[in-house]
N, C-alpha and C positions, 0 to 999 in steps of 0.2 A: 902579543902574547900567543902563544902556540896552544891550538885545539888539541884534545888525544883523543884519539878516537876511541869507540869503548869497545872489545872484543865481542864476540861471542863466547857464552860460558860452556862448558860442558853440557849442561842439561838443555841449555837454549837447542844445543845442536841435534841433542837425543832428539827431542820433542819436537822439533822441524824435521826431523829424519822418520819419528814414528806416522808425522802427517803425512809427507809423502808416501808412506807403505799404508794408509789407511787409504786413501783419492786412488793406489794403483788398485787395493784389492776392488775396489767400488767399481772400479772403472774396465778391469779385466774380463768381468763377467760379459759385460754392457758390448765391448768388440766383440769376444767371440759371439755372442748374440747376433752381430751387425754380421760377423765374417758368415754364421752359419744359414741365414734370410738369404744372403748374397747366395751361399750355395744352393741351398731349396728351391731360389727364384731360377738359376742356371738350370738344374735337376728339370724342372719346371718345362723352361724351354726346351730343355733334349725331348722329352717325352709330348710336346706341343708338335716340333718337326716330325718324330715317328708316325701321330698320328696322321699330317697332313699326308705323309708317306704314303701313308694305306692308301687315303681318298685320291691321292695321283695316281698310285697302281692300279685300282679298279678303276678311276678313269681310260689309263691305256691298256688292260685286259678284261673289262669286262668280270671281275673277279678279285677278291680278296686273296693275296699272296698264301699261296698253301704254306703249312708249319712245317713239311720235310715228307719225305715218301717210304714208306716201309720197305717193303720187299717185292723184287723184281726178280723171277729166275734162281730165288734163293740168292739173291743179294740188295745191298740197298743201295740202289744206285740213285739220284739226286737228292741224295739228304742230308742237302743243306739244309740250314733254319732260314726262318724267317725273313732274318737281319740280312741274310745274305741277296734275299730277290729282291730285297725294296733300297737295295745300294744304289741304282739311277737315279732313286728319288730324295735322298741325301747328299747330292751330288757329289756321287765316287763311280761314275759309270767308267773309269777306267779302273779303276777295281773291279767291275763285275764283269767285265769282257776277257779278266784274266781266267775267271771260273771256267774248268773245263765242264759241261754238265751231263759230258758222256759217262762221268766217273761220278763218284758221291765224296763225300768229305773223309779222311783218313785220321785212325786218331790219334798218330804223332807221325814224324817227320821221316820213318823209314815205309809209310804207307801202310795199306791193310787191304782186306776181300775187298773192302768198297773201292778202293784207288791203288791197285797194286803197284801201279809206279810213280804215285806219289807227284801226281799232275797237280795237284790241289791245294800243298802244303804250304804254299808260301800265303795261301789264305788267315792260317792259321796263326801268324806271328804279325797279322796288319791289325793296331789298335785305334780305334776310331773315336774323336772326346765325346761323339752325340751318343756313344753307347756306355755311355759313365757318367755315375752321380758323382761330381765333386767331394759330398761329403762320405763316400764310401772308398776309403784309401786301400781297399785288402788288396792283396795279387795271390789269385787260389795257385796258380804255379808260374813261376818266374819265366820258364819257356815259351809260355803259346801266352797269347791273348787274352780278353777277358771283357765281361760284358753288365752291369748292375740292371741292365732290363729281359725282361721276358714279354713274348706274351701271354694273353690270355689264350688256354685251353677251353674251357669250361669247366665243370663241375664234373666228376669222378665218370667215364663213357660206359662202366661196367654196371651201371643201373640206366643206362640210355642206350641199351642195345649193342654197343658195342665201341657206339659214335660221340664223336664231340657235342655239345651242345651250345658252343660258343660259336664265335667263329671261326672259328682253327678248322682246319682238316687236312688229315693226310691225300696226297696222291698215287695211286698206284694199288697196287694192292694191300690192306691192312691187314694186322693180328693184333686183335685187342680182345681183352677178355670180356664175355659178355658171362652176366650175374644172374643166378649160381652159378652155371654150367654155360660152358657153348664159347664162340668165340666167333668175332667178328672179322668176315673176310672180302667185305665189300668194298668200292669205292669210295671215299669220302665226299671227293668234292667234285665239281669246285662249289664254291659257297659265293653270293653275289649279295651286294646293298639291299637287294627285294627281298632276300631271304631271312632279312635282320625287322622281321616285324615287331618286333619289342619294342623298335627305335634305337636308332644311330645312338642319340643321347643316353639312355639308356643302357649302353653293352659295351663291357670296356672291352680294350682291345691289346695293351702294353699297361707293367706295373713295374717297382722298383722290387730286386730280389736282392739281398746284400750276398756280395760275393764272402766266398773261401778266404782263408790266409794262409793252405795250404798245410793246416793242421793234420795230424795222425791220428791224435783221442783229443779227450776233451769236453767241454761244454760250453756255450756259448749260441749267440745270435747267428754266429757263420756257422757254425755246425749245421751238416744235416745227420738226422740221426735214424736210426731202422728201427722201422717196426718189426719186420718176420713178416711169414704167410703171403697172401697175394691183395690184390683189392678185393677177389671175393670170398673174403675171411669174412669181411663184416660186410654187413646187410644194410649202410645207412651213408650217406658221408656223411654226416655229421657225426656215425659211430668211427668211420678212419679217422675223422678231427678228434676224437677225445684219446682213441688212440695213439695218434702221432703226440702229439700234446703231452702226454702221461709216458714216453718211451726218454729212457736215457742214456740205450746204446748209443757210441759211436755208430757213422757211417760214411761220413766223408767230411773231406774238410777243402775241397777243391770247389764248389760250388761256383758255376759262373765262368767256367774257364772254357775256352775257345766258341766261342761266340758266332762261327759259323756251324757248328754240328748242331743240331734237329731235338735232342734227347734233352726233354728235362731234368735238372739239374745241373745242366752243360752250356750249352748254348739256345737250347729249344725254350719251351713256354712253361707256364707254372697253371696252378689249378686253382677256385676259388672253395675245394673242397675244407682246405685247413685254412684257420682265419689271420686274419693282417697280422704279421710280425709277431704272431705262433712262430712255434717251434716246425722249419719243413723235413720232411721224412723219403724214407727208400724202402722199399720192402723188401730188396734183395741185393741189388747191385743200380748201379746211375743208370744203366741201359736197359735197364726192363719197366719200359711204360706200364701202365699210369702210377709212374711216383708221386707223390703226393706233396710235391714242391708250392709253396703258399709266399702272398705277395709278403713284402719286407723294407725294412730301410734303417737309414741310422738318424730318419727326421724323429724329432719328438712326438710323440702321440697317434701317430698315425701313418700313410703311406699317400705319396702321389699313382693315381693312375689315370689312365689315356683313355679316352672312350673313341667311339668312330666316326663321331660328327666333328673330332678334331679338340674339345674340350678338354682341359686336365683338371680333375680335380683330387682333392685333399681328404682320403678316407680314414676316421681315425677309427683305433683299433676297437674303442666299445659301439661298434657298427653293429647292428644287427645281424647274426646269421642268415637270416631269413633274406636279409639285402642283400648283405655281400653275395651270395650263393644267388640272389634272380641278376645283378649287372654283371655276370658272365654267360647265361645263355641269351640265345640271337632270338629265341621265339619260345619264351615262357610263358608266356601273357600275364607276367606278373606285373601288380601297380606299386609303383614307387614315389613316393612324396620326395617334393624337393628338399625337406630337410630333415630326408633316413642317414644322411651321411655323416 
């Protein structure tokens, strides 16, 4: 006698079909979660390399890599960033041998006063993964390169004389505004491990800045936006942070783009004056320091940063001003509990 086997009804199929669509929504969150760890932990390590960078550079200079050199002669001749002098220590020392450093960085491809024939340019279009956060996909402009880290500046120079107070410094001769009046035209650096009495631990050195998507207006986390005036409009950074914060001009939407040039907003460093993944700001245009460029990311809650003993950690955004603002200078004598962060 013959079995028949019994179908599936219609609703049987619904209700097996809505289980499945109930276990994927369940289940969708739970990867991107795992996909997005996986990124943070990468992000993590790019910024663990950078720092070890530093402590190999001042092993073989005696000195902390300068942030790019102002003006020489009424030009700015090696001003490169950062990224670009601690390339042997990433191992790309056939990338940095290509750098000519009789010339300075140019800011596209038919040259400029810094590189009038354009020795420099094919700098410009090498993208390196230690200098990208995985979970940050923007491209500020499809032509030149692009970078999600900075480093640390310090805290706004126009109420510290003119100088950095991190460990950044220029070489060469500087023009930075000193507050109210006056302007600073000394040497910066160099700046050396002895000079970081705060403690290594203590002072970060590299933070995540979310690049541009090469927007026009707009608003957004990639946006940076202008204030107006200069840094000595206000009298406080903490008064440029409520400013920047409170402004909803446009001002750029390239942020992060070419990753050898010096100038915050670009490829140079950012400031602990505006707070973690605030809104960062220009007061006039991307080339007129001290912009008020602040750390960033697309991690939840808070931002990875590098300090100079080689450590990274995880600063979330209801950090204290008072913190964030003392783990960027090299000699505050500020005290910091191990868990202000």
């Amino acid at each position: 006698m013959l079995s028949r086997r019994r179908a599936f009804t219609l609703i049987e199929l619904l209700v097996v079909i809505a289980i499945i669509a109930v276990l994927i929504a369940l289940l969708l969150p739970a990867v991107q979660a795992a996909r997005e760890a996986a990124r943070r932990a990468q992000c993590v390590n790019n910024l663990k390399q950078l720092g070890l960078a530093i402590q190999n550079y001042h092993d073989a200079n005696n000195a902390l890599p300068p942030t790019g050199m102002r003006i020489v002669a009424g030009v700015s001749f090696q001003n490169q960033s950062l990224k670009v002098r601690i390339l042997p220590f990433i191992e790309q020392q056939p990338l940095f041998n290509s750098v000519n450093f009789s010339f300075g960085m140019p800011t596209g491809d038919t040259g400029s006063s810094e590189d009038p024939m354009g020795s420099n340019t094919t700098l410009l279009h090498v993208t390196i993964s230690a200098y990208n956060c995985p979970s940050d996909a923007n491209i500020p402009n499809p032509t030149y390169n692009f970078s999600s880290y900075a480093n640390t500046l310090g805290n706004s120079p126009g109420f510290n004389g003119g100088m950095f107070d991190g460990a950044a410094y220029y070489i060469g001769t500087v023009s930075i505004p000193i507050c109210p009046t006056g302007t600073n035209t000394a040497n910066m650096g160099p700046v050396s491990l002895a000079a970081v009495i705060d403690g290594t631990s203590n002072t970060a050195i590299f933070s995540e800045v979310i690049k541009g998507r090469g927007a026009t207006s707009g608003l957004g986390s990639d946006i940076t936006f202008k204030m107006g005036g200069t840094s000595c409009t206000y009298t406080t950074d903490f008064a440029i942070n409520s400013a920047c914060q409170a402004s909803t001009t446009f001002g750029d939407g390239q942020r992060g783009m070419q990753w050898p040039r010096y100038y915050e907003g670009r490829g140079g460093g950012y400031f602990h004056t505006v707070v973690p993944n605030g809104k960062s700001c220009i007061y006039s245009s991307e080339g007129s320091p001290p912009n008020p460029i602040g750390a960033s990311s697309y991690h939840s809650g808070g931002v990875n940063v590098s300090f100079l003993d080689g450590s990274v950690r995880f600063v979330k955004n209801s950090v204290a001003y008072q913190t964030w603002h003392a783990i960027a200078t090299r000699a505050g004598g500020e005290i910091i509990s191990a868990d202000a962060f």
